[in-house]
Structure formats: C-alpha cells, structure tokens
C-alpha positions in Angstrom: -1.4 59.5 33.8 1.3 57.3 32.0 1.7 53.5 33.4 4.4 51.9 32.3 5.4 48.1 33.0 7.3 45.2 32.0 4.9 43.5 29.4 7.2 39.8 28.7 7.8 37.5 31.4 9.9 38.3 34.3 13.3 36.6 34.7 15.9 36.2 32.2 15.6 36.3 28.4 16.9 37.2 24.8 14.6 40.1 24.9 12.6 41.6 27.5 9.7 44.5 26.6 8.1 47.3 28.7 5.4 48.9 27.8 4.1 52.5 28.2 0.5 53.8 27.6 -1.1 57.2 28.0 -0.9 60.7 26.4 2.8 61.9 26.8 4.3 58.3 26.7 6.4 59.2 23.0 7.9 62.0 24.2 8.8 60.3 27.7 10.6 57.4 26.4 12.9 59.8 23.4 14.3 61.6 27.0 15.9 58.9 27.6 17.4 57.7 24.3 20.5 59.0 22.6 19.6 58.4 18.7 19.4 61.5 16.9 17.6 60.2 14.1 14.4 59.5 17.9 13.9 63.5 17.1 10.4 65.3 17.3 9.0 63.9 14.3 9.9 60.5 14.8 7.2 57.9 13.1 4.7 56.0 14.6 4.8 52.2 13.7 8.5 52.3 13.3 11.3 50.5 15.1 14.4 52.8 16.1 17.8 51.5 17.2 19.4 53.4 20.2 21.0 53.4 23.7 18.7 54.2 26.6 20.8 56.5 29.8 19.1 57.9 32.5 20.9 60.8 34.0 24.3 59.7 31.8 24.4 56.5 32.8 24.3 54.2 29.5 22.1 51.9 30.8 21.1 49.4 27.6 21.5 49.1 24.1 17.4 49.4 22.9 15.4 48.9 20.1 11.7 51.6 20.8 8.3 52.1 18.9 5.8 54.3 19.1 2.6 54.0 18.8 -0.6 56.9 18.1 -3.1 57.4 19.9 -6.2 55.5 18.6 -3.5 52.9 16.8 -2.5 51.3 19.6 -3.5 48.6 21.7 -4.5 50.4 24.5 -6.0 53.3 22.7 -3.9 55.6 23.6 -0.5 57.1 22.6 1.8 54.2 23.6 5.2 52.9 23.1 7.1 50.0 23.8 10.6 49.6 24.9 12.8 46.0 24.0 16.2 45.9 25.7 18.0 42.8 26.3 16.3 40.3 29.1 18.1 40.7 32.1 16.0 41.7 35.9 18.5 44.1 36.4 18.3 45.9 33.0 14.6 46.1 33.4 14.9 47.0 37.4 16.9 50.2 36.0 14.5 51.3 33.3 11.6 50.7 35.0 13.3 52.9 38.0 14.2 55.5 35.3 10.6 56.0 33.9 8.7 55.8 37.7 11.0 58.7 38.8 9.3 61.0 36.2 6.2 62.9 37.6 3.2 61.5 36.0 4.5 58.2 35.7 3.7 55.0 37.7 3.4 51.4 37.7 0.7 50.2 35.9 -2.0 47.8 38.1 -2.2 44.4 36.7 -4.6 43.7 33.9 -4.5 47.8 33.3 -3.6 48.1 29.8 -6.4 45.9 28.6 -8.4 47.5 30.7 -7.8 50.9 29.2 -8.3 48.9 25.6 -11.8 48.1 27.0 -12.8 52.0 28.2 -11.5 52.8 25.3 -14.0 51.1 23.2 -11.5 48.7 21.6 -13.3 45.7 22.7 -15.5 44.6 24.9 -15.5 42.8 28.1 -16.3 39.5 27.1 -13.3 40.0 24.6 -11.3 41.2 27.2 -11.9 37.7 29.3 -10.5 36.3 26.4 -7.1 37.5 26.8 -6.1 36.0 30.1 -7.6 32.8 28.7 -5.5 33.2 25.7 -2.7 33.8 27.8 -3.3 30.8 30.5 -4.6 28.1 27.1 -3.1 24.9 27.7 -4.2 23.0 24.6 -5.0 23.2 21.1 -8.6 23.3 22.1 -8.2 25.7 24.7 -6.2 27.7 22.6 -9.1 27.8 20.1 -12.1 28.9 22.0 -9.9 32.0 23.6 -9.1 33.1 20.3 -12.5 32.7 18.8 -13.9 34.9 21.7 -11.1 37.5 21.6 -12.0 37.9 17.1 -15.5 38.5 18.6 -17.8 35.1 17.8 -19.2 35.4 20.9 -19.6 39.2 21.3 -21.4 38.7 18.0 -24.1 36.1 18.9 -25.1 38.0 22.1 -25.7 41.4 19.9 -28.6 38.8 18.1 -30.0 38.7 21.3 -29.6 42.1 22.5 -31.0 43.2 19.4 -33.8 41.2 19.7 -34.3 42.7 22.7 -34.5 46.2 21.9 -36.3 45.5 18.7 -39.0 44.4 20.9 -39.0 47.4 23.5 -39.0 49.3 20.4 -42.1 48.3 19.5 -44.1 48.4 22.6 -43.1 52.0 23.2 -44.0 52.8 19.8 -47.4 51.4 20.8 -47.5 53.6 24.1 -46.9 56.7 21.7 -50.6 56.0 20.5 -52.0 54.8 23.0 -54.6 57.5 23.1 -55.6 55.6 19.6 -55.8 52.6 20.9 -53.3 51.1 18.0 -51.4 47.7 18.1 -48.3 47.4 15.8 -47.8 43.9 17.0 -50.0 41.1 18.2 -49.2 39.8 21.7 -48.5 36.4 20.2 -46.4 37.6 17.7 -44.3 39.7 21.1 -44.6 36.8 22.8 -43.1 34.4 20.0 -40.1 36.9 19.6 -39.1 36.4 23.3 -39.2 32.9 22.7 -37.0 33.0 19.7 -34.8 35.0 21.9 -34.3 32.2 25.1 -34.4 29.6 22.2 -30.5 31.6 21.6 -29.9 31.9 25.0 -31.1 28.4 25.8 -28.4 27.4 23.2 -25.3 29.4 25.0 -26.6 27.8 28.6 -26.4 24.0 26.9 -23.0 25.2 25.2 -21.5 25.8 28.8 -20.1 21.8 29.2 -18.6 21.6 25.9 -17.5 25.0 26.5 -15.9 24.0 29.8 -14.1 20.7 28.4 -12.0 23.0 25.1 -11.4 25.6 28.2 -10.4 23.5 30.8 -9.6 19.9 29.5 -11.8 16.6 30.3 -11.7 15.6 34.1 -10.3 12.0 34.2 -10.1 10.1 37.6 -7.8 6.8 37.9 -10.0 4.7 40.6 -10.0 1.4 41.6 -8.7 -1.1 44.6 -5.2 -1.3 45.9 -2.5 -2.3 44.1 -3.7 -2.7 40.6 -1.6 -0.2 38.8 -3.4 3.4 39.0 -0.4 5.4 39.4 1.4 2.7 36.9 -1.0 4.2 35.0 -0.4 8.1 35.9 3.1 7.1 35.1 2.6 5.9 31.6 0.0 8.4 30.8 2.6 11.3 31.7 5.6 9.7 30.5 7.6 10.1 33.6 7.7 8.8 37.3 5.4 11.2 38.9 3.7 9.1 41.2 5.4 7.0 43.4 5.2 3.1 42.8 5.4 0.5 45.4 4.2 -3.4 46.2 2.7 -1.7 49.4 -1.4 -1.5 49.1 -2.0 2.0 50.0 0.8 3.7 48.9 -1.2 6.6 47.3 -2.9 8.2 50.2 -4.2 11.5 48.2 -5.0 13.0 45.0 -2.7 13.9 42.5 -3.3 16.2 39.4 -1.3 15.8 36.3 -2.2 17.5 32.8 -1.4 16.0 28.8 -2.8 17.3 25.8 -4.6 14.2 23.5 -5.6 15.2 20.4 -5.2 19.0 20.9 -7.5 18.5 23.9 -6.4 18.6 27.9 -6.7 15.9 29.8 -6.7 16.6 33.9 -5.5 13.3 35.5 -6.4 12.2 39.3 -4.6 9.8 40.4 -6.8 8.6 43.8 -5.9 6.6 46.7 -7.0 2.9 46.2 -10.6 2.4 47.7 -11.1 -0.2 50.7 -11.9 -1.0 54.1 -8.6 0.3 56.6 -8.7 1.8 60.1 -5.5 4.2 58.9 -7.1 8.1 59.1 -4.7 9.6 56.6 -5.5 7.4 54.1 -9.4 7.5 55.2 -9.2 10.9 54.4 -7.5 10.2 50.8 -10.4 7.7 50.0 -13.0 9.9 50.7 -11.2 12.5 48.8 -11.0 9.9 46.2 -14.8 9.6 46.4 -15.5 13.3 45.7 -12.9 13.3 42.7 -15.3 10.1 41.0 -18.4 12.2 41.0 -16.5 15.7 39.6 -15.1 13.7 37.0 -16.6 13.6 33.4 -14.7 10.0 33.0 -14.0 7.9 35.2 -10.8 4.6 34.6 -11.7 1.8 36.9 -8.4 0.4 36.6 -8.4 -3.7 37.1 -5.6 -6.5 37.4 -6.1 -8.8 34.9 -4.4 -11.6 37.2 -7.2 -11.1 39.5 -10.3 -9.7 37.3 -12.8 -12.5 38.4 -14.4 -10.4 41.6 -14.8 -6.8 40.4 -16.8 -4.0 42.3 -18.7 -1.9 40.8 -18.3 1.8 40.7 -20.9 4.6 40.0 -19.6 6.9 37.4 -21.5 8.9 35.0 -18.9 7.7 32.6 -17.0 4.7 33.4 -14.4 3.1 30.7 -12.7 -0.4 32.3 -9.3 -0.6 32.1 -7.6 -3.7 32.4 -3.9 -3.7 33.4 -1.0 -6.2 32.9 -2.5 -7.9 29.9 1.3 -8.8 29.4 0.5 -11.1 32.1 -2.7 -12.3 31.0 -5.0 -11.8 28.3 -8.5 -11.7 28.5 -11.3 -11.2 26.6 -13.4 -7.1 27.3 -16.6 -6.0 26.1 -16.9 -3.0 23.9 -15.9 0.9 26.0 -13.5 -0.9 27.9 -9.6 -1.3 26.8 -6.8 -3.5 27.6 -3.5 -2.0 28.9 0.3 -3.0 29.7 1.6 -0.4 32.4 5.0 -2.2 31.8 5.0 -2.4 28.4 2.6 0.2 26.9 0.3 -1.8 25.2 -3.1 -0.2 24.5 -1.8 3.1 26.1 -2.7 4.9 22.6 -6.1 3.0 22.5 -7.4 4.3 25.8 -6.0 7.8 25.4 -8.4 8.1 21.8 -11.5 6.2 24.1 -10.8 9.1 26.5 -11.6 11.3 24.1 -14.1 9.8 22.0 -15.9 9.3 25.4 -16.4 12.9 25.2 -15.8 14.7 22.3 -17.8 14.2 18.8 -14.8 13.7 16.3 -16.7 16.3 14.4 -17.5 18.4 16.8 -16.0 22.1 16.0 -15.9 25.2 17.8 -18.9 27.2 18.1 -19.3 30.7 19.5 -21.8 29.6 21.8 -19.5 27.5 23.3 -19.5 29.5 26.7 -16.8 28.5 29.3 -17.1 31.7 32.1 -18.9 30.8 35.1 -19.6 34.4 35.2 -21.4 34.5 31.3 -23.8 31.7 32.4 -24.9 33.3 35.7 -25.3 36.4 33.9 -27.8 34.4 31.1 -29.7 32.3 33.4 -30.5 35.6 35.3 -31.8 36.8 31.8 -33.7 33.9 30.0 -35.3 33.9 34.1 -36.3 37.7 33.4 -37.5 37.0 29.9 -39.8 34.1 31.4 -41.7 36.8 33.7 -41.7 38.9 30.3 -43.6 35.8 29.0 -46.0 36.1 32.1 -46.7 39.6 31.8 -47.7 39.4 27.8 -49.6 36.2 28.7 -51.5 37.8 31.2 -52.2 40.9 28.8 -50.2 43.3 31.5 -49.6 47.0 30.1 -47.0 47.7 27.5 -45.4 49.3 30.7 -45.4 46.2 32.8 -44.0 43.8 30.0 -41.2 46.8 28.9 -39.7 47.1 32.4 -39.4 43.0 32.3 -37.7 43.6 29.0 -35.5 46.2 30.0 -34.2 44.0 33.2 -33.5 41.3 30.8 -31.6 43.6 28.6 -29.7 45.8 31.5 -28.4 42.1 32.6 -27.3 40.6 29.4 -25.3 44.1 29.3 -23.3 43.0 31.9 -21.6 40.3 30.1 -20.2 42.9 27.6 -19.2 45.4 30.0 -22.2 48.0 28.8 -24.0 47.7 32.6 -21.6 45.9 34.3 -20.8 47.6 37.7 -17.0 49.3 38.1 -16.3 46.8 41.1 -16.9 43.7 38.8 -14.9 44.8 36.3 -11.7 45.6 38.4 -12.4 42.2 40.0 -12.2 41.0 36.3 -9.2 42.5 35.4 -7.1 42.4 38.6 -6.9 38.5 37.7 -4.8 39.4 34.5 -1.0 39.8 35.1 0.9 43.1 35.1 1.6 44.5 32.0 -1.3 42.7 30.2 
C-alpha cells in the first residue's frame, strides 16, 4: 500500500511538499508528470523539473525526486513531490494521487513509523522526532537531536548487554549442570546486576534535568496584591500580555507565557495575588495559584519596595525575592534575591541569569542519560524493580532457573523502550501523537 501526504505545514507557502512512501510510489508520481527527460530510468537522488496534470488538467508547475528502496527515509521506495504552497494546489494533487487504487492517506505519524518497522531506528529514536519537531529552545532543541543520532539508544544497549551477558552465563552453567560446574561466582553475578542498576540508577536521576532542556524551567510569579506580578509577566515577555490595573485582584487566574534565556525555556505563571477575600472566582484563582507554587521548580515572590517592611513568607522549594519599583526606593537585599524596576527595566537581565543559575550548572552539558519521556522512566523503574528481585533470588542461592526468569523480565521490559517488546497498541499510541505526514 502507497500513503501519500502533505509532509510541510498546511496553509500557504513558497513551497509546499508531499510525500509518498511504499513500493510503486516512483512509478505513480512519473503518471502524472509531463517531462520526458521523468522516463523509466529516471535516477534516484535526483531533482527533475516538470508540470504535474491529472487527466489533462495542468495542475502545477513541480519540482519531483525519487527515492530507492532502502535509501529512503521510510525504507521504502519513496518520492517527494514540491509544488508551489497553495491549499488548493495541494487539495488537487493530493485528490489526484488518492484516486489511484492502492493509494491512500497516510495516518499521522505513519511514515516514521514505517522508518521504525523498517529497522531504520528505533523507537526511542523515533520519540525524538516529534520532540525535535515541537523543541522550543536551544536546549530543547539539543536533547531531541542527541536522542534522534542515537546517545541514548546507545547507553541502554550497555545495559541490555549487560543483561544478556549475564543470562548467558547462567545458562551456560545449566548446560553442565549434571557436572556440577560454576563459570561464575554468585558474588561476581550479583556485582554485575549492580553495575547494571548503578546505569540505570543514573538515567532515573537524569529524568529532572532531562525534563527542564525538554520542557523549560517552571517559574511561578507569587506574591500579594498589587505589587507588580503581571508588571512583571509584562516585562519578562516584552509585551502587554497581562492586564495591568491599580485594582487589587485584577489577576484572578493563571496565565502561561514561554521565553527562551540562555537557550533554555522559561514557562511563566503569572498567579492571582494571594489574600483573604469572600469573592469565589478569585478564591478559586488563589487556590489555583497555590497548586502552581508547589509544581514550580522556582518560585518569584514578587515584593513592593515602598512597602517591604511586613513580608509573608512563602514555602517554595526554590524561592528568589524579587523586589519591584526600586526606582521608587532603593533598598538594600541579601544574596539570591534581585532588585527590579517593572517601569524602567532595571535588574530585568539580572533576575532572568538568577533564574537560570537557580537551576542550571553553567557547565552543565547534555548527557545521553538525560531522559525526558515519562514513558522511558516508567519503563526503567519497572526494570531496576525486577533486577532487585534478581538480587534476591542470587542472594538467596535460588536456581540458575529462578534468578534467569528475573533476568529475562528485566530484559523483556527494558525492550520496551526501544520498540523490541513493546506491544503494537503502545506503539500506535506513540505514533498517532506525531502529525500527518511525519
């Protein structure tokens, strides 16, 4: 079956591309295009110049290549069509291709999912690609490409090997049993697992910093009324996104906003100034509020410097104090904390670099261990838990049998995070997130 689809962004553009994967796809697209140099033995990897009519209707001047089977990125004999970016062109050549038996829309996420059958990457690879696709910072950007060139692939093949090293050896043992042989100590079995959920140990500790190049740092603007939190949002963003009033209470829910500091994303929540009021909508925005200060991985307690003198305190696992209107009046802060000007945007730079250094090690690099799925870490607590009753079994001398079948559990779930024992319903799930023609 052939599935063809537009592969750019819908709407209108200079170009626009549609893509078409599976065995007859080279020969499909030439019926359609009037160049005589498009003849049988046209070349693979090559760009050809034509117009594309369906039933002698000239429908677009096109530019098509074709691509072999096993050279492709799905794997299969492909090719790629690039007319000019207008819905209607692509409405009519997309019509034109879906009216040819054996031909149909392809699902969404469908061509990287043939890539992955087709044993040109794995499924931890292929989770990159939509993360790739939906990065929104320099950091972001980074750990999806890193998992797509395979880093991470690469350190969970160290533990799978480990893995069947070890189950290697214990059947080996069961081959002679009769003799009564032991290739290995049990200590030295038992110190191997550990080496291998020291690794995994590593990727399950990896999972924050993973989080924060994947989805940004979690920053909440708290504080009471009227002392310049959406001032704040404002000046952060560089625009009047939040509305601004002399009205206590004017912010009555949560608002997201997203920057990029120092190549990494910074999730803003704005939340509705925290005090005693009988008002239920904005009850309901405080208590919201409340929830947002303990998801946060920083937390701005944002304070008038006119009126500093009776502060409350709020519980954060990460609080910086920032004190607004220092045009006003200047005071004097200890060290984490940062002086601002809303109106003028003094100290602005300083507390986005605190922000950051709050967080982030200014050495800190990349490291394929850095996971960021929520699905990957689920998937290795399940196995360092199965390698712990592997531990058990060799610690309580159980049969080669016993202390195999924990291994092979262990290894049969770390499988699922590259695709080799993942079930068919979890990886449609996975790939009916990406977008058509990906």
């Amino acid at each position: 079956m052939i599935i063809a689809a537009l592969a750019s962004a819908p709407g209108k553009a200079g170009i626009s591309v549609i893509r078409l994967s599976g065995k007859g796809s080279a020969e499909l697209v030439k019926k359609f295009l009037t160049s005589k140099r498009i003849g049988s033995e046209a070349e693979y990897n090559r760009l050809y110049y034509s117009q594309f009519v369906n039933e002698g209707e000239f429908i677009d001047e096109v530019t098509v290549v074709f691509f072999e089977e096993g050279r492709s990125y799905t794997g299969e004999e492909s090719a790629e069509i690039f007319c000019h970016g207008s819905p209607i062109i692509v409405k009519k050549i997309l019509e034109a291709l879906y009216e040819v038996k054996g031909v149909r829309e392809a699902e969404p996420g469908e061509f990287t999912q043939r890539r992955f059958m087709n044993g040109k990457m794995d499924l931890v690879q292929a989770e990159a690609v939509i993360d790739l696709i939906n990065a929104e910072s320099e950091a972001g950007y980074t750990a999806s490409k890193e998992q797509l060139e395979g880093g991470l692939s690469q350190e969970l093949k160290k533990i799978n090997d480990m893995l069947v090293e070890l189950i290697t050896i214990l059947e080996l043992e069961l081959d002679f049993a009769d003799e009564d042989l032991e290739f290995t100590p049990r200590q030295e079995i038992s110190g191997k697992v550990d080496n291998a959920l020291k690794v995994i140990s590593k990727f399950i500790q990896g999972y924050k910093t993973g989080r924060i190049f994947k989805d940004g740092i979690k920053v909440a603007l708290a504080g009471e009324v009227n002392v310049g939190k959406s001032s704040l949002m404002n000046r952060l963003l560089k625009s009047d996104r939040v509305i601004v009033t002399d009205i206590a209470g004017t912010t009555r829910d949560t608002i997201e906003e997203k920057i990029e500091v120092h190549g990494y994303l910074l999730r803003l929540f704005d939340t509705a100034g925290i005090r005693e009021t009988s008002d239920v909508i904005e009850n309901e925005g405080i208590s919201r509020s409340r929830k947002i200060l303990e998801e946060a991985e920083i937390v701005l307690q944002v304070i008038d410097s006119t009126n500093a003198g009776n502060v409350p305190q709020i519980e954060a696992k990460n609080l910086i104090r920032v004190y607004n209107k220092c045009d006003l009046k200047d005071l004097s802060v200890s060290e984490g904390s940062v002086k601002i000007s809303c109106k003028t945007g003094q100290g602005i730079d300083e507390l986005k670099d605190l922000i950051v250094k709050s967080v982030i090690d200014e050495n800190m690099t990349y490291q394929p261990y850095y996971i960021s799925n929520l699905r990957h870490l689920n998937i290795l607590k399940e196995t360092a838990s199965q390698l712990d009753q592997a531990k058990v079994s060799i610690n309580e001398s159980q049969t080669n049998e016993v202390v195999i079948l924990d291994l092979r559990q262990a290894l049969d779930t770390l499988g699922e995070l590259t695709g080799e024992t993942t079930s068919l319903d979890i990886i449609n799930n996975i790939f009916g997130k990406f977008c058509i023609g990906k």
